[in-house]
N, C-alpha and C positions, 0 to 999 in steps of 0.2 A: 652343933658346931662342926662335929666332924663329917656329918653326910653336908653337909655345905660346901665344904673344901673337899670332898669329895665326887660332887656334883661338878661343882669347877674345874677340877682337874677332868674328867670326862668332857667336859666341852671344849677342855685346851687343845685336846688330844684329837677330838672328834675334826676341829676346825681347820687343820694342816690336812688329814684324811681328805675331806670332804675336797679342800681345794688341788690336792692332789689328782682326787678322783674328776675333778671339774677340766680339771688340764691336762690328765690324758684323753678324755673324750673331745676336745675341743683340739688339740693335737692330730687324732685318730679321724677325726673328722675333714682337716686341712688335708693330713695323707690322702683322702681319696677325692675329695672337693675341688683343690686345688689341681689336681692335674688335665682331669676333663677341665677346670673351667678356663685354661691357659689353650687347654687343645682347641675349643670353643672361639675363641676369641682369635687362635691364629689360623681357625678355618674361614672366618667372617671376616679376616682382613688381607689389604693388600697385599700382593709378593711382595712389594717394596717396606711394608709394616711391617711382613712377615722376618724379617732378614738382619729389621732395622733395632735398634737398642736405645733405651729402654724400651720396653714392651708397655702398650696400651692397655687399660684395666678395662675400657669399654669396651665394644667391639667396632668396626666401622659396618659392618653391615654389608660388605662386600661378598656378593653370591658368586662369584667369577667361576670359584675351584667349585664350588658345587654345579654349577650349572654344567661344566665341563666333563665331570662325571653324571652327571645327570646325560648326557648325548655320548658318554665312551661307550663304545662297543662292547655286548656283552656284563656289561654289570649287573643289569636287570635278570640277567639267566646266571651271575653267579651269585646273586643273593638269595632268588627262588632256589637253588641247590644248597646255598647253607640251610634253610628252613627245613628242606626236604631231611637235610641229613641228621642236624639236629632233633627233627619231631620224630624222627623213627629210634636213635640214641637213648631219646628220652623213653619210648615205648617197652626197646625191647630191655632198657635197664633195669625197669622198674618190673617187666614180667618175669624178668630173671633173677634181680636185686631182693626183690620184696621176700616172694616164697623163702627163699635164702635165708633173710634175714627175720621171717618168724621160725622157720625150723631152728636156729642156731639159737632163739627164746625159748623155745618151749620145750625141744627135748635134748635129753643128757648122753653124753658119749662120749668115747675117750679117745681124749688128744683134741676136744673139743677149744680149747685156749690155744693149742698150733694148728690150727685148724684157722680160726680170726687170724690168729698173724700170718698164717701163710697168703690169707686171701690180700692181706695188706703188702704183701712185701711181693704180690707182681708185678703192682705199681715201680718195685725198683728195677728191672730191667727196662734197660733205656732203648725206645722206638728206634732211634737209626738202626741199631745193632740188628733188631729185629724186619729193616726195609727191603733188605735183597730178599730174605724167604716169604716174605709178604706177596711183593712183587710177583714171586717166580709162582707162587702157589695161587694168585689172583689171576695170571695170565692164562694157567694153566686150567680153571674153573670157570673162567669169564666172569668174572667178578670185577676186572679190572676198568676201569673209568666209568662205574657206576656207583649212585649215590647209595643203593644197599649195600655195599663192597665196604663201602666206606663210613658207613653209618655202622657195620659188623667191628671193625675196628676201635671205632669211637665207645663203642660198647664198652671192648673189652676194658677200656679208659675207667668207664665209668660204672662198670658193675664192682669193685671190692670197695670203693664210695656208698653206695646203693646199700649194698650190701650189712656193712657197717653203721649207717646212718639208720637203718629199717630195724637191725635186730637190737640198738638201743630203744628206738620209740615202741616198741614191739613190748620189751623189758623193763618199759613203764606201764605197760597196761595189766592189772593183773590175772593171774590167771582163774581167781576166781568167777571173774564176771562170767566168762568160757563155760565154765562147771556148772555155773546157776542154767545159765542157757539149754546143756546138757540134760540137765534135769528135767528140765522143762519140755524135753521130745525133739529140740533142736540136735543135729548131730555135727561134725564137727566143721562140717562146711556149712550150714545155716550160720551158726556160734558164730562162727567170723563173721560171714559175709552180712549179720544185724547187727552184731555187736560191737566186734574189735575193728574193723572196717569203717565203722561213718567214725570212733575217735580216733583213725589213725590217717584217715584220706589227708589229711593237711599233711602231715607230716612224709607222708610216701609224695604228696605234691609240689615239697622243697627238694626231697630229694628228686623229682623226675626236674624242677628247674637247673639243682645243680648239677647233673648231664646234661642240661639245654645248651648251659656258660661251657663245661667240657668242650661238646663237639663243636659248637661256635669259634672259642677260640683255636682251635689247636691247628696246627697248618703244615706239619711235617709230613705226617701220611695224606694230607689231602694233596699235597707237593709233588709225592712220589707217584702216588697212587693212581694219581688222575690227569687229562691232558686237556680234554674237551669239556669235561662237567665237571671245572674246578669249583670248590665254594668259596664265600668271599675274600676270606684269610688269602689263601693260593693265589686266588688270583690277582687281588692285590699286591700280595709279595713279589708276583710276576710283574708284574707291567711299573711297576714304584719304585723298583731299586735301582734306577738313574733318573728317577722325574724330581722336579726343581722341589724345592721345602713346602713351596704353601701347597702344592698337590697331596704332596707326603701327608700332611696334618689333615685336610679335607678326606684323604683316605683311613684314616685313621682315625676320624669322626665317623665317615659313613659304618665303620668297623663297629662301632663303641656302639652308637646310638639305637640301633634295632634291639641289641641284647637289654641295652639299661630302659628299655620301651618297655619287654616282655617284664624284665623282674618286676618295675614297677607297677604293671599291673595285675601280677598276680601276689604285691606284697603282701596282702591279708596274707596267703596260706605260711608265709616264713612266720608271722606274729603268731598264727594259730599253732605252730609246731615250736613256738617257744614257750606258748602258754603250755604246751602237752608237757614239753623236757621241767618245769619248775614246777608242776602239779605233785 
């Protein structure tokens, strides 16, 4: 009798949980769903839909703002320049990020704990503050309105990321596998590069994604930095802040849609480096 009413009340309990947990995923989900799929539907419709209230749930299928960007001057050279600067972001995050974040696993030091925080807390100094000596030290090296100029920057964005993200999945693998390998006549660059390497590529592969969304979105230094080889952010921000609403949103589709292109198709390696972090 008592494990019965004790069985019941676990199910009382379980059953508020469960639809809690049902309704903030289904919440969490409208957060990011809903907002591209309004941007969607007021890039596919009229100015006059666009302006107009309530808002349509279908789309009309209206290419007008696309196509408009599709013939504006210059877009096609500043989306090849996002790519360019993003794919080197991502390169040199992860050849700088990585090594980082296994020495910070595997060997001991002291001030090793302010050592991670301080790498986190570069992240708080705020880029304008940092734009005049950028500037002046870019100009100075010829660095300036080039896409490795600005791809060095983006870096710096995204290496205590990298960095962070690498010496936890690093800190799930353990160190014994390494020492067996050892044993075996491997030495300590073999060790990795058979062993701790093919289970940690997925996860050094979300993190080289998340520098890709980094240098993709960010638009201040590409603002400052650059005149002629803006990337898309810049250069949209240029030429958009007096163009009418429905251009706005078409711009701000063309923005969205290459990044959420890339993630979806490399979504396996984010599922493989959550399978690594609950192992």
């Amino acid at each position: 009798m008592t494990d019965a009413v004790a069985s019941d009340l676990g199910a009382d309990t379980r059953k508020p949980a469960r639809v809690l947990y049902i309704s903030a995923v289904v919440l969490l989900c409208a957060w990011v769903i809903v907002p591209i799929y309004f941007l969607l539907i007021n890039t596919l419709s009229s100015p006059e839909t666009v302006t107009s209230f309530p808002k349509p749930f279908i789309p009309e299928f209206d290419l007008g703002s696309l196509t408009f960007f599709a013939g504006f001057a210059g877009i096609l050279t500043a989306l090849k320049n996002s790519v360019v600067v993003a794919g080197l972001t991502m390169i040199m995050s992860i050849a700088i990020g990585a090594p980082a974040g296994y020495a910070l696993s595997r060997f001991d030091f002291p001030g090793k704990g302010l050592f991670r925080l301080l790498i986190l807390l570069t992240r708080a100094f705020p880029l304008p503050l940092l734009a005049l000596p950028l500037a002046v030290l870019f100009i100075r090296t010829g660095l300036d309105d080039t896409a490795f100029g600005l791809a060095l920057v983006h870096t710096t964005l995204a290496i205590p990321f990298a960095v962070l993200i690498t010496f936890s999945l690093f800190s799930g693998i353990p160190i014994e596998l390494e020492e067996a390998a050892w044993t075996l006549g491997c030495t300590r660059l073999t060790a990795f590069t058979k062993v701790v390497l093919p289970l940690i590529l997925p996860g050094i592969t979300a993190s080289a994604i998340f520098a890709f969304v980094i240098s993709w979105n960010e638009v201040f230094a590409a603002a400052v930095l650059t005149i002629e080889n803006r990337t898309l952010t810049a250069f949209l921000l240029q030429n958009l802040d007096t163009s009418p609403l429905h251009l706005k949103f078409a711009g701000g589709f063309i923005l969205v849609v290459p990044a959420l292109i890339f993630i979806f198709a490399v979504r396996k390696y984010l599922f493989a480096m959550w399978g690594i972090a609950n192992r």
